[in-house]
Biotite code that builds the C-alpha atoms (Angstrom):
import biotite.structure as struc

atoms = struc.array([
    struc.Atom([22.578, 46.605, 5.812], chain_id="A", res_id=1, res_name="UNK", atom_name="CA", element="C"),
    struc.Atom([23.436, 43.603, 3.743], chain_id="A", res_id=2, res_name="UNK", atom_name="CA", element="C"),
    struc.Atom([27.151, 44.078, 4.470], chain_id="A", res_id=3, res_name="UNK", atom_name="CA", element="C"),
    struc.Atom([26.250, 43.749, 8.357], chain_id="A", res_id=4, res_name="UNK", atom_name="CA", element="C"),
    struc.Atom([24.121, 40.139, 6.733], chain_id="A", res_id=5, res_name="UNK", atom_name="CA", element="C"),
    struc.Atom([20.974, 42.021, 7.284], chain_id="A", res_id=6, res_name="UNK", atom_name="CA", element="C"),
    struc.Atom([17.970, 41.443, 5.049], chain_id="A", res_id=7, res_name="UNK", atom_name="CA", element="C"),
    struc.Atom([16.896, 44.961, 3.538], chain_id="A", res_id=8, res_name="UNK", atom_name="CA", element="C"),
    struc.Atom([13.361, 45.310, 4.103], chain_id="A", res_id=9, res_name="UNK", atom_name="CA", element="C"),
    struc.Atom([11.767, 47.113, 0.953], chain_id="A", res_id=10, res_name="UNK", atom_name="CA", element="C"),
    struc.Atom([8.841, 48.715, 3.065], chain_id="A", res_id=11, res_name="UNK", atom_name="CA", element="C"),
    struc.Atom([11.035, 50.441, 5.486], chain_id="A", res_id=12, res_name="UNK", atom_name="CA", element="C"),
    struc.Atom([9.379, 53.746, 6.130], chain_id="A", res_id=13, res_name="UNK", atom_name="CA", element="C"),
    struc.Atom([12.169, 54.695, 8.328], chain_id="A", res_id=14, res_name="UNK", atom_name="CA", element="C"),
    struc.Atom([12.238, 57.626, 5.489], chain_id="A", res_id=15, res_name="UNK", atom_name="CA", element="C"),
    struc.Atom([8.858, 58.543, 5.040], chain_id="A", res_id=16, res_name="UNK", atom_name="CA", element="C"),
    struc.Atom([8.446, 59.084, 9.038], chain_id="A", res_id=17, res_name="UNK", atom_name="CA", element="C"),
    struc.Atom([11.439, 61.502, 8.757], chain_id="A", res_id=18, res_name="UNK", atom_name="CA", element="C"),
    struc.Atom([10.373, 63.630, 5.898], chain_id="A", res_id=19, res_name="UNK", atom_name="CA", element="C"),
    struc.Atom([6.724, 63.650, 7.757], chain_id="A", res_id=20, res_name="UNK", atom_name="CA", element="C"),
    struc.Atom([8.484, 65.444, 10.509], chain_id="A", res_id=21, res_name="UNK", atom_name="CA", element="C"),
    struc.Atom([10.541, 67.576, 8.339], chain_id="A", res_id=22, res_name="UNK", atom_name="CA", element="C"),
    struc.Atom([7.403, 68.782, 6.834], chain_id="A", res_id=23, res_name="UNK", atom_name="CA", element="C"),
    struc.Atom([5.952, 69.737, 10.168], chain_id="A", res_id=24, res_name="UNK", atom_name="CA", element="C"),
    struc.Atom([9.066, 72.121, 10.749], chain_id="A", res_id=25, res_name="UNK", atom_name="CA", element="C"),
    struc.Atom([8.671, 73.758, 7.878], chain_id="A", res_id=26, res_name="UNK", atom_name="CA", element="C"),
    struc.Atom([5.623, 73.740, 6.256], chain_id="A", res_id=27, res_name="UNK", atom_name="CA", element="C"),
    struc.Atom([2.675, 76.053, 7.016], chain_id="A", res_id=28, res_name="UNK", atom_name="CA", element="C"),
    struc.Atom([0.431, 73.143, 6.057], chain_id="A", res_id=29, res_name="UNK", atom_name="CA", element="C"),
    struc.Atom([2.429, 69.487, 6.346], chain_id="A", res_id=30, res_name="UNK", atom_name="CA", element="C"),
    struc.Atom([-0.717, 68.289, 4.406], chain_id="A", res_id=31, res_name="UNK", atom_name="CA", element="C"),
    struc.Atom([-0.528, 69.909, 1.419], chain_id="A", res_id=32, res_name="UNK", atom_name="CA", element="C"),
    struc.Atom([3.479, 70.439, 1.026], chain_id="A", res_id=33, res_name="UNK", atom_name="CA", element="C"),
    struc.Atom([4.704, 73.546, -0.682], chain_id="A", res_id=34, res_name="UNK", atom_name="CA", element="C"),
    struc.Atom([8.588, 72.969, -0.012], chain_id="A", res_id=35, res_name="UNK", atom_name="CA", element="C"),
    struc.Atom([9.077, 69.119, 0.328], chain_id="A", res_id=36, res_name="UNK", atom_name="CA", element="C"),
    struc.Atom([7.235, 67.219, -2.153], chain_id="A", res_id=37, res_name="UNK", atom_name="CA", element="C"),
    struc.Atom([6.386, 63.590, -3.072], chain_id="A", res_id=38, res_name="UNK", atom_name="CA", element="C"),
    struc.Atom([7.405, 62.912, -6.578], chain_id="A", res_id=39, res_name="UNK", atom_name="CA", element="C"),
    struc.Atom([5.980, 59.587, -7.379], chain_id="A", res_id=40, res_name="UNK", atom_name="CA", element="C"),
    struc.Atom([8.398, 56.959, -8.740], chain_id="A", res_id=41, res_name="UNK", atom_name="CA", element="C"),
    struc.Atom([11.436, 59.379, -8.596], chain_id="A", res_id=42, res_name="UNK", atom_name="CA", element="C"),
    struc.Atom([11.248, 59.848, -4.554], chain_id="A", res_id=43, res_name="UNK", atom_name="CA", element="C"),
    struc.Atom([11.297, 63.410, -2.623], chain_id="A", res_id=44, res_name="UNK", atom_name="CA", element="C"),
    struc.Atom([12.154, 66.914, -4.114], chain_id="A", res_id=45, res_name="UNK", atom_name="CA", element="C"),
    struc.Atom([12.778, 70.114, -1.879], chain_id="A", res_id=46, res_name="UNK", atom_name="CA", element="C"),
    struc.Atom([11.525, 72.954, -3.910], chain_id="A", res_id=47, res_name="UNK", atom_name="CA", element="C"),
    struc.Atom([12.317, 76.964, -3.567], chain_id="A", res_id=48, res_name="UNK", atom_name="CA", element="C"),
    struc.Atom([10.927, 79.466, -5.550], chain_id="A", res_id=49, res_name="UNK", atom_name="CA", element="C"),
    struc.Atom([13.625, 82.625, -5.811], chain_id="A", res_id=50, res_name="UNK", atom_name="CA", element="C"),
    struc.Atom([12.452, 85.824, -5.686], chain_id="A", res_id=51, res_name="UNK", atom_name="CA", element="C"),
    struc.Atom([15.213, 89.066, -6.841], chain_id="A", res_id=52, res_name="UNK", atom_name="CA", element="C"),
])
């Protein structure tokens, strides 16, 4: 954006609506994630458990 001599805008949740609807694909319960979670202060981690 700034190279286009836009202002970023820090509270852009242009990302959070996007994960919200991720989370409604593929979650069982988008409330309480078990795949796609909120790591506070780092951002968002997808998260698999492997069974063999």
């Amino acid at each position: 954006q700034l190279a286009k001599g836009k202002e970023l805008d820090v509270f852009d949740r242009s990302i959070d609506v996007q994960i919200s609807r991720i989370r409604k694909l593929i979650e069982a319960n988008p409330n309480k994630p078990k795949y796609l979670k909120t790591k506070w202060g780092y951002g968002y981690v997808f998260e698999i458990t492997l069974q063999s």
